[in-house]
C-alpha positions as CSV (number, residue, x, y, z in Angstrom):
1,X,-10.7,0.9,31.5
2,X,-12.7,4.6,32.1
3,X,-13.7,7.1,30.2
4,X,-11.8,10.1,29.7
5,X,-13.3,13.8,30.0
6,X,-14.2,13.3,26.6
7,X,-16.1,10.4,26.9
8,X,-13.7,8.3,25.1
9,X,-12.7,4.6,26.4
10,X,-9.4,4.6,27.6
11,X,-6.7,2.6,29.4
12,X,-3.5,3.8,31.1
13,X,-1.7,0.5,31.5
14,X,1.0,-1.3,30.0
15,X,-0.5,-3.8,27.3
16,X,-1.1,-7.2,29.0
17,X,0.5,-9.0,26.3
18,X,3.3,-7.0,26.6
19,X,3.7,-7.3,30.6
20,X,3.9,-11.0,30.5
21,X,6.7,-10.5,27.6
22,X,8.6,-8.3,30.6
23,X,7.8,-10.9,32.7
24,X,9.6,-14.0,30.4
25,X,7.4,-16.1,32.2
26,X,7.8,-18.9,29.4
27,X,4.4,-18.9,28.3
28,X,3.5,-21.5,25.3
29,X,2.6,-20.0,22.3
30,X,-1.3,-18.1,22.1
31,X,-3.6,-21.2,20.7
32,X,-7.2,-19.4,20.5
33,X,-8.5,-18.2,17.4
34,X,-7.6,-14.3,16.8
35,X,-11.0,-13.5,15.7
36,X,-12.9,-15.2,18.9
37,X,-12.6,-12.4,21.0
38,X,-13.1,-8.9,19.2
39,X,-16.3,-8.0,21.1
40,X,-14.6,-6.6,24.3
41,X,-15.4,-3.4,25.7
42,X,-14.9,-0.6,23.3
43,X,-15.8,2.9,22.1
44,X,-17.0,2.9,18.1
45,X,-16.6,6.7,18.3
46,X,-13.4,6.9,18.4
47,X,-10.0,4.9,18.9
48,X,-8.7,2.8,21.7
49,X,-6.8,5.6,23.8
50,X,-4.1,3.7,26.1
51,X,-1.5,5.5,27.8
52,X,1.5,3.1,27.3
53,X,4.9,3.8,25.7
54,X,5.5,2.2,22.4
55,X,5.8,-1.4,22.7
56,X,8.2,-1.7,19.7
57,X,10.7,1.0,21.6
58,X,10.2,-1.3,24.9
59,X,10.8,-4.7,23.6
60,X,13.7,-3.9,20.6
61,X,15.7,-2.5,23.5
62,X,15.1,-5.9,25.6
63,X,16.1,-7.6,22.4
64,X,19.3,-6.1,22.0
65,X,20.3,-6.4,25.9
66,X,19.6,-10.3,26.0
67,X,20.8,-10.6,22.3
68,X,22.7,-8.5,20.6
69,X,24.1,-10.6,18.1
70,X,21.0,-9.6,16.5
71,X,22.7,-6.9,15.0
72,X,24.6,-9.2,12.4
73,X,20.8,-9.1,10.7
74,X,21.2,-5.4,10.3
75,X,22.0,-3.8,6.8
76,X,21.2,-3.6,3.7
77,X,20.6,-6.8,0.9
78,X,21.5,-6.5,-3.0
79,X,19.4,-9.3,-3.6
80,X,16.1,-7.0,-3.4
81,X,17.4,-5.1,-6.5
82,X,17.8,-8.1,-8.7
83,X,14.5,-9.7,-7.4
84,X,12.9,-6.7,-8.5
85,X,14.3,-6.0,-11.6
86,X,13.1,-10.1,-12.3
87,X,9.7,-9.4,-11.1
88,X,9.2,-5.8,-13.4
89,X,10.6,-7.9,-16.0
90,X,7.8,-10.2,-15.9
91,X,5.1,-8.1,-15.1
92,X,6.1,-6.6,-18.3
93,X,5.9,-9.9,-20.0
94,X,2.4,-10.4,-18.7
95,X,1.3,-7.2,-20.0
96,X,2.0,-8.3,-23.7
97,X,0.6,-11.4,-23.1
98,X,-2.4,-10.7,-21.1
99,X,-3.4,-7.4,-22.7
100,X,-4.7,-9.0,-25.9
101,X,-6.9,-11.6,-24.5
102,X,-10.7,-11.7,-24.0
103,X,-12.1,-9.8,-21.2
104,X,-12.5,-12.5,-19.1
105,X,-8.9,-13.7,-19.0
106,X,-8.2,-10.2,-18.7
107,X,-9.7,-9.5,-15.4
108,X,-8.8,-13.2,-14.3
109,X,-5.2,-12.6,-15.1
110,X,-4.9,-9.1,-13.6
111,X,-6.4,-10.3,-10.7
112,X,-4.6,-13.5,-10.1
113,X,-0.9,-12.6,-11.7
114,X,-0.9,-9.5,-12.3
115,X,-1.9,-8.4,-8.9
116,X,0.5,-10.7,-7.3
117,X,3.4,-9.3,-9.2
118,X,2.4,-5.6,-8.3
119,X,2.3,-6.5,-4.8
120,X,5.7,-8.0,-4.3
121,X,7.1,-4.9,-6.0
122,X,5.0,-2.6,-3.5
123,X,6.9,-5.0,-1.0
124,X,9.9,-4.2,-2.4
125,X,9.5,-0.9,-2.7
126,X,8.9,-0.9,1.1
127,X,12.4,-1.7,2.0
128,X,13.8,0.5,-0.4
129,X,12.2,2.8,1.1
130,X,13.6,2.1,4.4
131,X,17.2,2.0,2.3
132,X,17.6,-1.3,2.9
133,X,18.9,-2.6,-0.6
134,X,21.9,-0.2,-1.0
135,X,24.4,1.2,1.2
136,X,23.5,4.6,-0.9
137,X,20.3,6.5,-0.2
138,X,19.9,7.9,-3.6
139,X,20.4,4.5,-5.1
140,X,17.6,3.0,-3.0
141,X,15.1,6.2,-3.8
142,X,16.0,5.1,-7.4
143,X,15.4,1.7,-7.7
144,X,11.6,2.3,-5.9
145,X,11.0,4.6,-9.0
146,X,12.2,1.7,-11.0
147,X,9.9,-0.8,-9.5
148,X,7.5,2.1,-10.2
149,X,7.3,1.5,-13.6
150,X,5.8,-2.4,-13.4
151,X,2.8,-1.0,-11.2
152,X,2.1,2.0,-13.5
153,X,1.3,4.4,-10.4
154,X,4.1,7.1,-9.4
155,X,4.2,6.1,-5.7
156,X,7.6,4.8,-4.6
157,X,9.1,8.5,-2.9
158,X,5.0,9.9,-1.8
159,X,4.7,6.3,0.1
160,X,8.3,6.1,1.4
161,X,8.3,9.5,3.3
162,X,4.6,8.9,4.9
163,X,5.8,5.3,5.8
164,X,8.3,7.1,7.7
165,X,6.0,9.0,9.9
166,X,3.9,5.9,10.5
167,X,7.4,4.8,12.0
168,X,8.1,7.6,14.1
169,X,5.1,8.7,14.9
170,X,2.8,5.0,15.0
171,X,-0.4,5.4,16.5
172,X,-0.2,9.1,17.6
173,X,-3.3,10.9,15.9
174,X,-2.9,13.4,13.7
175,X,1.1,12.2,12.8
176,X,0.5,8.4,11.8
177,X,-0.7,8.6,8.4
178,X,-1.6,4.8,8.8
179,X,-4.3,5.7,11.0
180,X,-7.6,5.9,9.6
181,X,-9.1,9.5,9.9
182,X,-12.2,10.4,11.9
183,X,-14.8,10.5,8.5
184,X,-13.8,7.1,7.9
185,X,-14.7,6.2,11.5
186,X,-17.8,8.2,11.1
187,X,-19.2,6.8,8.4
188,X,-17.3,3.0,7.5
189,X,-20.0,1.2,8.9
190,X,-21.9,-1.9,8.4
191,X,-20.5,-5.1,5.8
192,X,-21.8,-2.7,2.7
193,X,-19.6,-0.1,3.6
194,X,-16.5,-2.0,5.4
195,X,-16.8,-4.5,1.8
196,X,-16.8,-0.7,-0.1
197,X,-14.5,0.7,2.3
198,X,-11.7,-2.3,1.3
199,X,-12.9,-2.6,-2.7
200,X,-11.6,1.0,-2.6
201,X,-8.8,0.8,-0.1
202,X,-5.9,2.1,-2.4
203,X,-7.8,5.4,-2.5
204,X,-8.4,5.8,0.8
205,X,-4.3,3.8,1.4
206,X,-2.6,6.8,-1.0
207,X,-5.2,9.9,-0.4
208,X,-5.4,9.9,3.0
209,X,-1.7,10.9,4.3
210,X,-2.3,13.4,1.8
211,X,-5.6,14.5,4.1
212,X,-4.3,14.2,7.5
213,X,-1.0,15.7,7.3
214,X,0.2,16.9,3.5
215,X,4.0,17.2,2.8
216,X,5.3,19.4,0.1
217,X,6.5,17.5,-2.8
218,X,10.1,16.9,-3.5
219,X,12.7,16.6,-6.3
220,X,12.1,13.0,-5.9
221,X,8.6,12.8,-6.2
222,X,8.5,15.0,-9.2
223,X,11.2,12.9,-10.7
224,X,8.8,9.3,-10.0
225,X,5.9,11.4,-11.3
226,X,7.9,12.2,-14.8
227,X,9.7,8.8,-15.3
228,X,5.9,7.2,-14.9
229,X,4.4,9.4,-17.3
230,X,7.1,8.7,-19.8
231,X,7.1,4.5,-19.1
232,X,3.2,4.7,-18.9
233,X,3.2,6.6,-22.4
234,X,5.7,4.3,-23.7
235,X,3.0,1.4,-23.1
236,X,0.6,2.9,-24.6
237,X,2.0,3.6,-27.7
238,X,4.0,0.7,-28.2
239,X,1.5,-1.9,-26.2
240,X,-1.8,-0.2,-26.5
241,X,-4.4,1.3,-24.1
242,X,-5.4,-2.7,-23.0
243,X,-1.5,-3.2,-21.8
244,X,-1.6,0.3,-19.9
245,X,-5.1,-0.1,-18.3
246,X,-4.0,-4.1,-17.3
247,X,-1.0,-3.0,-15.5
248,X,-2.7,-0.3,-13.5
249,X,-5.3,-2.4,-12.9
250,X,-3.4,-5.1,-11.2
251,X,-1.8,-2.7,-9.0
252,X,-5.1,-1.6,-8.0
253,X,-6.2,-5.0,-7.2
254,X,-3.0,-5.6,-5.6
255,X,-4.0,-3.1,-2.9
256,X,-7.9,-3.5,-2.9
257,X,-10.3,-6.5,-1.9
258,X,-7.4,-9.2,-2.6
259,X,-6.3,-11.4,0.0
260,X,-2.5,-10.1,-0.5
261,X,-4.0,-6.9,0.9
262,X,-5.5,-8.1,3.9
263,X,-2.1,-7.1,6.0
264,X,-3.2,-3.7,5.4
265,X,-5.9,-4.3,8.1
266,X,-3.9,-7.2,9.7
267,X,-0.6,-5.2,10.6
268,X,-2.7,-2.7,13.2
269,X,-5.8,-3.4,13.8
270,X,-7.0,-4.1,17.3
271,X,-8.1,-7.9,17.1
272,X,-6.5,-8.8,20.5
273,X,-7.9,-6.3,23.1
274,X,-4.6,-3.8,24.0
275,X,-2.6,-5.2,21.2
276,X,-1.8,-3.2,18.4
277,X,0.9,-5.2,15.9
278,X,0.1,-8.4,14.7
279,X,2.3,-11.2,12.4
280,X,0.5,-12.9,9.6
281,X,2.1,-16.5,9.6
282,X,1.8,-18.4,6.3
283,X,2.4,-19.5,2.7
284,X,1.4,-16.1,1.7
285,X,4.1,-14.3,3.0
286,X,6.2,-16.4,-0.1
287,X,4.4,-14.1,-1.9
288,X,4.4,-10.9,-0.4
289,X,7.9,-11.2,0.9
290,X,7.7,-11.2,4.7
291,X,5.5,-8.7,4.9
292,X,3.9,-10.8,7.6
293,X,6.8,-10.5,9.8
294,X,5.1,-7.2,10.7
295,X,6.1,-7.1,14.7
296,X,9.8,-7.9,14.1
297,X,9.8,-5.1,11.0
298,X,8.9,-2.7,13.7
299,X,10.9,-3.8,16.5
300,X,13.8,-3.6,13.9
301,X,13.0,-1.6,10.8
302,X,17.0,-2.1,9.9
303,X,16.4,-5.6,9.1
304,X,15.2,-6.4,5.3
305,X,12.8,-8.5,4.1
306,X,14.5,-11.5,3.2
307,X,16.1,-11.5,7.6
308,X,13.2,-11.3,9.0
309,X,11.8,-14.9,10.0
310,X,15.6,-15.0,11.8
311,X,14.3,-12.4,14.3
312,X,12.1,-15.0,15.7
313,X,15.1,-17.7,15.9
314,X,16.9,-15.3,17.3
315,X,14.8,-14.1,20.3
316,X,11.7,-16.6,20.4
317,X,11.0,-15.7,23.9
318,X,9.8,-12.3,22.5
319,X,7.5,-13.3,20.0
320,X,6.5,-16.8,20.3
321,X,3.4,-16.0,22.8
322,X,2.1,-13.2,20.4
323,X,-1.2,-14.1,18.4
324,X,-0.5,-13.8,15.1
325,X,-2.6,-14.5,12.1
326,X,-2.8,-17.4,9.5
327,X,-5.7,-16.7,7.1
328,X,-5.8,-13.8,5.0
329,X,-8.9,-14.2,3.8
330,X,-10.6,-14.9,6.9
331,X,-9.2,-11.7,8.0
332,X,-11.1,-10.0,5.4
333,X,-14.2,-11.4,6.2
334,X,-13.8,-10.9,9.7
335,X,-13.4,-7.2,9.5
336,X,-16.6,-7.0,7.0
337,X,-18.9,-9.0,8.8
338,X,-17.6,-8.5,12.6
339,X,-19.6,-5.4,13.9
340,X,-16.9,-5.3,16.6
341,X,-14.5,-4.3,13.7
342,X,-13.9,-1.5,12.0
343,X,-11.7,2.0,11.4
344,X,-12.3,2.2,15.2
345,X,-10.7,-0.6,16.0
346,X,-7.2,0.8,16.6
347,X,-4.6,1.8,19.6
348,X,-3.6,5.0,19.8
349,X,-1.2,6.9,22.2
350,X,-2.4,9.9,24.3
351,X,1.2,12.1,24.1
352,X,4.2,12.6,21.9
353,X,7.2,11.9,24.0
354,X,10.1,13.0,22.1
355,X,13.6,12.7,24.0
356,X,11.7,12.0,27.1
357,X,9.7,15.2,26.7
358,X,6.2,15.7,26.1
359,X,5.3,17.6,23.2
């Protein structure tokens, strides 16, 4: 590690995790607690600059050369559309139910069930977005609106194309809209502010693409924006204010200090030192639908939900030295009380190499 010109930490080399993965050496799997070891060297100005290409690129074309029967996992599954249609049916069911009660069983309920419910769908709505329901594009843009209307909040289309960039451009400033920006790094600091920073992580989740690099709306978007209005009024004239305000609360919880949200600081953030992806492995990912399958969703983004864990049978050698994490709610903790953790504590790439060209 040295500093740059701009007195930034920074490291040129391959990711060690990733050379013994080049290596096969047939390492057994990484035993030691993920958060023991957070307080390496580091720069809390900034992000970890490393200079290596992306790993996900690197080991997904190993993958396929040692196994490419991995490709019967690619495609589409119909299965997502009729899970989610179930799970906007009963969210729906909820919100009559729920809406009416005192206040405590309100909050309790939104928190516990009605937050869990919004998540899936925002799971969900994650491979539709990556088209991985239909064979059709349009049908998969659709059915995210649809799921749309059991969270209350117009953000199926807005969420699929900035997930996109965080594909194509992950961990390059200024392109990955998952990155957090540099005020956040500035000024997320201490437990106060990191506990603030994740009580009102789905404003800084949806605003902040909108900050670092805005995209003009599309028909799409406009079209999720209207069919919300209309379900959200429909709810509030047939179910009253309580229903409305229940279901959008849920989602909000869904996304904020929950421990369903945790992969939002899981996925990417740098709790291994040079190692930027990270798997959550455990009973929650029942829940959120393999979201915690987060390193093999990268590696192969063509793979739905419900394939996932088969990556891993598939090609254990690539995955089963990898530190992953088990506790979600640990993970929360850890990032508000670690002062080795925070909106620093991610990878990023120095270049833009498109086509084997620097841009």
């Amino acid at each position: 590690m040295f500093l740059n010109p701009q007195g930034l930490l920074e490291d040129s080399n391959q990711p060690e995790l990733l050379k013994e993965q080049e290596k096969r050496n047939g390492h057994s799997s990484y035993k030691e607690s993920i958060f023991a070891n957070t307080n390496f060297e580091k720069n809390m100005s900034y992000f970890h600059i490393m200079g290596h290409d992306e790993p996900h690129a690197i080991r997904r074309k190993q993958i396929l050369q040692k196994h490419p029967e991995i490709k019967i996992l690619f495609g589409p599954d119909l299965m997502s559309a009729w899970l989610g249609v179930g799970i906007v049916l009963a969210q729906f069911w909820c919100i009559n139910f729920f809406a009416t009660t005192n206040w405590l069983w309100y909050l309790v309920s939104s928190y516990c069930i009605g937050a869990v419910l919004s998540h899936a769908l925002h799971a969900l709505m994650h491979d539709f977005t990556h088209y991985l329901c239909f064979e059709s594009m349009q049908y998969n843009k659709l059915m995210a609106i649809f799921l749309n209307f059991g969270q209350g909040v117009p953000s199926a289309i807005t969420f699929g194309r900035y997930h996109s960039d965080h594909h194509t451009f992950m961990n390059l400033p200024d392109l990955d809209p998952d990155l957090p920006s540099q005020w956040e790094i500035d000024h997320v600091k201490g437990p106060l502010l990191k506990f603030l920073f994740m009580l009102f992580l789905p404003l800084f989740y949806s605003l902040r693409p909108m900050f670092i690099r805005p995209l003009v709306p599309n028909k799409y978007e406009i079209l999720n924006l209207v069919s919300i209005i209309i379900s959200n009024s429909l709810i509030y004239i047939y179910m009253g204010p309580s229903a409305l305000g229940w279901l959008i609360l849920s989602t909000y919880f869904g996304l904020s200090i929950h421990p369903l949200a945790a992969h939002l600081i899981t996925e990417h953030y740098e709790f291994i030192n040079r190692l930027e992806t990270y798997n959550y492995l455990g009973i929650a990912n029942f829940l959120i639908l393999n979201l915690g399958y987060h390193t093999e969703h990268h590696d192969f983004p063509n793979i739905p939900w419900s394939r996932l864990p088969l990556v891993k049978k598939i090609a254990p050698e690539f995955y089963d030295q990898l530190p992953y994490h088990t506790n979600y709610t640990l993970a929360i903790l850890a990032y508000i009380f670690d002062g080795y953790m925070g909106p620093f504590s991610r990878i990023v790439r120095k270049e833009l190499k498109l086509n084997g060209k620097t841009k």
